[in-house]
C-alpha positions as CSV (number, residue, x, y, z in Angstrom):
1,X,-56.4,-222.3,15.0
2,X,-58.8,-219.2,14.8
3,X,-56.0,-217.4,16.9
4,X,-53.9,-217.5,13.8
5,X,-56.9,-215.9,11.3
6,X,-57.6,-212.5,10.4
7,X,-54.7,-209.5,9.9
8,X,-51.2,-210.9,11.6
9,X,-48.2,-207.9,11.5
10,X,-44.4,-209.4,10.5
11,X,-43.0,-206.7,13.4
12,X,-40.2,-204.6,12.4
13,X,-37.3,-204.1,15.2
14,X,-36.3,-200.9,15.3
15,X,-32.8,-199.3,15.7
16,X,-31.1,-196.4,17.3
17,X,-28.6,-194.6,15.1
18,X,-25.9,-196.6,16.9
19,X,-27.7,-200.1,15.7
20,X,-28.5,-200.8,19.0
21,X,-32.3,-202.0,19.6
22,X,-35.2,-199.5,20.1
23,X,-36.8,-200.7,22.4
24,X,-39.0,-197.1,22.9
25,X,-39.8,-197.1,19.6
26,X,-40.8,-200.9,19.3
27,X,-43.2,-200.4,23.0
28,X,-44.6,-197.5,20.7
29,X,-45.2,-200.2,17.6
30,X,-46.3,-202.6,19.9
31,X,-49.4,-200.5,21.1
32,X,-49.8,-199.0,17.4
33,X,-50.9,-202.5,16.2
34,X,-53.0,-203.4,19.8
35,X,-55.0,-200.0,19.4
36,X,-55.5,-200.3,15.8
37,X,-56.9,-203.9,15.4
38,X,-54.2,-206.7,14.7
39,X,-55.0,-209.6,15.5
40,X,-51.7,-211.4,16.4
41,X,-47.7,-210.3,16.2
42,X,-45.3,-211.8,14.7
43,X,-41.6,-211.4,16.0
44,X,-38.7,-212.0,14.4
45,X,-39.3,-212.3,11.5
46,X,-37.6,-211.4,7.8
47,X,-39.0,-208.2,8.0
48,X,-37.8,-208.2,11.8
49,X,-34.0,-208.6,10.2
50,X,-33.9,-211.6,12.4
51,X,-31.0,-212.8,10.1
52,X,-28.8,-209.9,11.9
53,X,-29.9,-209.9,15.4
54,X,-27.9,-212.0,17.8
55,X,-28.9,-214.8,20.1
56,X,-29.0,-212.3,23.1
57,X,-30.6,-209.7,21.2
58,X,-33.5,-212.5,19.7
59,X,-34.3,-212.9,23.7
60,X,-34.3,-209.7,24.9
61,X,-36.6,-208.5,21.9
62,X,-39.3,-211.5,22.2
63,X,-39.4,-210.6,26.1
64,X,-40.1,-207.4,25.7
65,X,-42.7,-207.7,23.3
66,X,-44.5,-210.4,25.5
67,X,-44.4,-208.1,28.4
68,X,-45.6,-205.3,26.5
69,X,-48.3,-206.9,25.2
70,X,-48.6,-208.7,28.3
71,X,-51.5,-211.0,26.7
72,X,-53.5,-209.3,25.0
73,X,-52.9,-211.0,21.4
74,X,-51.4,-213.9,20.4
75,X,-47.8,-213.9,19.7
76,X,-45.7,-215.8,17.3
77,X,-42.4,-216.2,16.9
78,X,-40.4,-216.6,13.6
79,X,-37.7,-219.3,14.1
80,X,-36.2,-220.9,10.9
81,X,-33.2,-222.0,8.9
82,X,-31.4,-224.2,7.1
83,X,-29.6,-226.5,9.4
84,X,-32.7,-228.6,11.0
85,X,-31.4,-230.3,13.7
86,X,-30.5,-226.8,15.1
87,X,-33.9,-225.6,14.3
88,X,-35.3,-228.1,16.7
89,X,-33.4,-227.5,19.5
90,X,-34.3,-223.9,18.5
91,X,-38.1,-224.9,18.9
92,X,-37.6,-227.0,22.5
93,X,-36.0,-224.0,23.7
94,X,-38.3,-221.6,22.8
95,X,-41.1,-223.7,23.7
96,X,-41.6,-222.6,27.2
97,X,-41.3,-218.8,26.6
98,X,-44.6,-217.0,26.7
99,X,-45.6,-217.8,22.8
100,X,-48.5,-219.2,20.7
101,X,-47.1,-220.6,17.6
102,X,-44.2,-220.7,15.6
103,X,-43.6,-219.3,11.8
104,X,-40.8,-221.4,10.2
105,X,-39.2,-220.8,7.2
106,X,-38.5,-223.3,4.4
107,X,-34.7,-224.4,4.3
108,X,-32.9,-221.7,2.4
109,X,-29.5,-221.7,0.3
110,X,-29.4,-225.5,0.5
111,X,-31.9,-225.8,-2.3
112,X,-33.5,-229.2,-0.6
113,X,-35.6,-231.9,-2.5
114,X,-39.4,-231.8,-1.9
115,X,-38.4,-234.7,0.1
116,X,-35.8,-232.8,2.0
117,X,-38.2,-230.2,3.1
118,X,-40.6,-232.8,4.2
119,X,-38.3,-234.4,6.4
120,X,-37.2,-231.4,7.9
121,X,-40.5,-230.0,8.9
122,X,-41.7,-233.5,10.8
123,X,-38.7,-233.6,12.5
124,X,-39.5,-230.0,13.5
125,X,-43.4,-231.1,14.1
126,X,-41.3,-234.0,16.5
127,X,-39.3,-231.3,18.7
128,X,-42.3,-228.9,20.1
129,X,-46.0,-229.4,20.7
130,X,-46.5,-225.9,19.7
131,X,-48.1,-224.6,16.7
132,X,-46.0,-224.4,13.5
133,X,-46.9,-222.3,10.3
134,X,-44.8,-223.3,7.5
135,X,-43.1,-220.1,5.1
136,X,-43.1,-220.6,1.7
137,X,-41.2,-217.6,0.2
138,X,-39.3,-218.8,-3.0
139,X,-38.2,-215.6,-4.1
140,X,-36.3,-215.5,-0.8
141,X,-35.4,-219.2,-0.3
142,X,-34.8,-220.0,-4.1
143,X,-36.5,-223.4,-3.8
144,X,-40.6,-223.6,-4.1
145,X,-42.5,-225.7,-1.4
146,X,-45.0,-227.3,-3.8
147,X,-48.9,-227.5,-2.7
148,X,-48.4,-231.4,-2.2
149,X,-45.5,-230.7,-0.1
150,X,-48.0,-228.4,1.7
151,X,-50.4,-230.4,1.7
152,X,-48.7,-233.9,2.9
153,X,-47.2,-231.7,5.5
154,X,-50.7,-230.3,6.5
155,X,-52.2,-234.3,6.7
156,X,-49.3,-235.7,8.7
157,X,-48.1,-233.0,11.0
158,X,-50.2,-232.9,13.8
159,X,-48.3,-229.3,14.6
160,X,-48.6,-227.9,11.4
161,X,-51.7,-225.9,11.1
162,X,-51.1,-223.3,8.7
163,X,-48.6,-222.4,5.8
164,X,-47.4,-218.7,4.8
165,X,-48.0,-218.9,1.1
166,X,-45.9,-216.1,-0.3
167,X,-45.0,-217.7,-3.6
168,X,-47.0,-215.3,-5.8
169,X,-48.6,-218.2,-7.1
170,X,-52.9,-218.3,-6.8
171,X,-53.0,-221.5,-8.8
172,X,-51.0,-223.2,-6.2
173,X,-52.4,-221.5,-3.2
174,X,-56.0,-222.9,-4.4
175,X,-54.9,-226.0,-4.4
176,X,-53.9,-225.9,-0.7
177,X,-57.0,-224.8,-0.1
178,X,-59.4,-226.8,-2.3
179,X,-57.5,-230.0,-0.5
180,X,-56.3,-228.8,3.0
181,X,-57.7,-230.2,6.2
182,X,-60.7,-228.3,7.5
183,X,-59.1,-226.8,10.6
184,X,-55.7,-225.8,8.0
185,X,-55.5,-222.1,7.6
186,X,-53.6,-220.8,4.5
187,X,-52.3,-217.6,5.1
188,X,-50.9,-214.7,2.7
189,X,-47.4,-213.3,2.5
190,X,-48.0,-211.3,-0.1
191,X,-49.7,-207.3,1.1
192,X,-50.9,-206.6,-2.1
193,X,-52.3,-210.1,-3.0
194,X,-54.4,-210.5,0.3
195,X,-57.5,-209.7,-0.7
196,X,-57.7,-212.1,-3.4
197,X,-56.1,-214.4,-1.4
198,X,-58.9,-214.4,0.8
199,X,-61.4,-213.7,-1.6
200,X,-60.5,-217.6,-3.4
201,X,-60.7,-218.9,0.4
202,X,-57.7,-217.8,2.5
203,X,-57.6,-216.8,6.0
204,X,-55.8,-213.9,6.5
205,X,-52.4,-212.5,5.8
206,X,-49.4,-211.7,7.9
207,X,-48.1,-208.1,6.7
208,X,-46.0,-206.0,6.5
209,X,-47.7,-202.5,5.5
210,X,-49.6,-203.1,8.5
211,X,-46.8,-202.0,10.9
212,X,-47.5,-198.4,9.4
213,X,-51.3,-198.8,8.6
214,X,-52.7,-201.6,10.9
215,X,-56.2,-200.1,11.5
216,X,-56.7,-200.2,7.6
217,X,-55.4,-203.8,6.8
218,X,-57.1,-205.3,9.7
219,X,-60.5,-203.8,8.1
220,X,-59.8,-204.7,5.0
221,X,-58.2,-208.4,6.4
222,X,-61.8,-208.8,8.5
223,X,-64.0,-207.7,6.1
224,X,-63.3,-209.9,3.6
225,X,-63.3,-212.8,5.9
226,X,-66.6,-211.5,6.5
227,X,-67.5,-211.2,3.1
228,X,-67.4,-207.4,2.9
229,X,-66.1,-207.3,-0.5
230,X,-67.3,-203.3,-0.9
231,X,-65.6,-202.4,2.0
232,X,-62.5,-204.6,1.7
233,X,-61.8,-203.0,-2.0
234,X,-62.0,-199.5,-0.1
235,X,-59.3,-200.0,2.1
236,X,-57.1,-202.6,-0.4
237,X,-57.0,-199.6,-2.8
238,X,-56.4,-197.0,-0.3
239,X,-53.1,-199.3,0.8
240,X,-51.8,-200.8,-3.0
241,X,-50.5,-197.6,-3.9
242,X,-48.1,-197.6,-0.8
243,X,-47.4,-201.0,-0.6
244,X,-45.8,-201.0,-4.5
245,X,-43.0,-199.0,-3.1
246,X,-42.3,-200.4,0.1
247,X,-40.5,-202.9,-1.4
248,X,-38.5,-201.4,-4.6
249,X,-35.2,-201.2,-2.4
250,X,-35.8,-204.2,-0.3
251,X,-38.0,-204.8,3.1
252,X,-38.0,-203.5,6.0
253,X,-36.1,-200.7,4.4
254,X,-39.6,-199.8,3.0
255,X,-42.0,-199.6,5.8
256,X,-39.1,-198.6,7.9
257,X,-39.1,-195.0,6.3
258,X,-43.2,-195.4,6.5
259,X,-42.9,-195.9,10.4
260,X,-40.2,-192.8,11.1
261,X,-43.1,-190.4,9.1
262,X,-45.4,-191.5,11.5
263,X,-43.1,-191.1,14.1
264,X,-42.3,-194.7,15.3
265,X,-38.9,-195.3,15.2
266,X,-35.9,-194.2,12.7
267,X,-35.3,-196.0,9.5
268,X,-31.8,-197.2,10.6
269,X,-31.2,-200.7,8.8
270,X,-28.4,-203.0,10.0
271,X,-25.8,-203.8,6.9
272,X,-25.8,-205.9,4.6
273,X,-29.6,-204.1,4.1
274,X,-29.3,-200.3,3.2
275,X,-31.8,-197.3,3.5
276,X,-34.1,-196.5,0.7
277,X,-32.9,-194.1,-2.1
278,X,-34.4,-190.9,-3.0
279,X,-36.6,-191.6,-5.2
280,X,-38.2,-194.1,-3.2
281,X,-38.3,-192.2,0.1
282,X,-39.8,-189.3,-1.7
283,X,-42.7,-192.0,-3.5
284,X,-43.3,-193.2,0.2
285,X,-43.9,-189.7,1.8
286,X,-46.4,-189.1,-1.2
287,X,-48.4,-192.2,-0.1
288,X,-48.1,-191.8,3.2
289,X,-49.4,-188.3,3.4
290,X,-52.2,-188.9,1.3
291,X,-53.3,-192.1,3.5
292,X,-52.6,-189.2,6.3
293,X,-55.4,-186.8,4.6
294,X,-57.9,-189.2,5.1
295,X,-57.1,-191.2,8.5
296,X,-59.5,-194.0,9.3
């Protein structure tokens, strides 16, 4: 699954001041991330407020961004929840738009048994013969998916080739990948713990600071896979001071502010998600204009 290594970007969707989709601005994004070195997309994602977008909107945004990339990297598509037989009519419908994998979400707000989340994702790895990368995101989904979950999952599913590991939690995360399959990539959800993720044997990370800054993260992704480590520390350190406050008042509200600096899109957030405060905007144009002193 090398299609799924190196720096992956959790796409924002951007918003006109009427809420409507951007789709100007999200063309724009689109290229920012093709000329600057990511090495796939995500759509629809959290940080792609998936969670407000409607069934006609999730179309019209994934077919856009497959005909604006028209190819050239792989695309994945976020498609989770917490009813699983829905999920996986989700998946077969999805299945024969123009998509390389899927990035599914542990069941949320129904606080399922290990065993629960088992079962859901093989009956998920039954509906599609298209990738799957499992989400871990506990602070988000308020129920952990253990590393023998992972790992069971990862041995059994023949879909299930990677896991999002955004649990915080490098103890678990090794032992995914001290006892993963060989051809199991373990990727991090975490921006400002990917390099040590990668450094203890991960694969990668899909981001969200790398919507604003994708020419950074992917050197800093790629260089560490390459064992670059002096070069990887130069560009982890240029991003960790931007990354701590993209997420004080919630994501995407963050890097949305990030992206209107440079120009790509608005910051416009649909309810129940709100714009940064002051004192957070003002941190993020601080960061963002040093980063802008000294462009790669």
């Amino acid at each position: 699954m090398n299609k799924f290594k190196g720096a992956g970007v959790a796409l924002i969707t951007p918003f006109k001041s009427d809420f409507s989709v951007d789709f100007i601005a999200l063309e724009k994004l689109v290229e920012h991330q093709i000329n600057n070195g990511t090495n796939y997309l995500v759509v629809q994602g959290t940080t792609g407020e998936s969670a407000t977008l409607s069934s006609k909107e999730k179309i019209a945004v994934l077919d856009f961004v497959v005909e604006i990339n028209a190819g050239r990297l792989p695309v994945v598509l976020g498609v989770g929840g917490n009813n699983t037989i829905e999920i996986g009519k989700q998946l077969k419908s999805w299945e024969k738009s123009k998509i390389d994998g899927f990035l599914s979400v542990s069941p949320y707000y129904n606080k399922p048994s290990q065993k629960g989340i088992i079962n859901h994702y093989t009956h998920l790895n039954s509906c599609t013969d298209l990738p799957i990368i499992l989400y871990n995101v506990p602070g988000r989904t308020s129920c952990n998916m253990t590393s023998n979950t992972t790992l069971e999952l990862a041995h059994s599913c023949n879909n299930v080739v990677a896991v999002k590991e955004a649990s915080g939690d490098l103890e678990q995360i090794m032992t995914i990948i001290q006892n993963k399959p060989n051809d199991f990539l373990v990727i991090s959800g975490d921006d400002a713990l990917t390099l040590p993720h990668i450094a203890i044997g991960g694969h990668g990370a899909i981001s969200v600071v790398a919507n604003a800054f994708p020419k950074r993260f992917s050197i800093m992704v790629n260089a560490a896979l390459k064992g670059d480590l002096e070069l990887a520390n130069k560009k982890h350190y240029e991003l960790f001071p931007v990354i701590k406050h993209l997420f004080v008042d919630g994501n995407p509200g963050g890097i949305k502010h990030a992206l209107k600096l440079l120009n790509i899109g608005e910051d416009f957030v649909r309810l129940p998600l709100v714009n940064v405060n002051k004192d957070t905007a003002d941190n993020i144009y601080s960061q963002v204009a040093k980063l802008g002193e000294a462009i790669v």
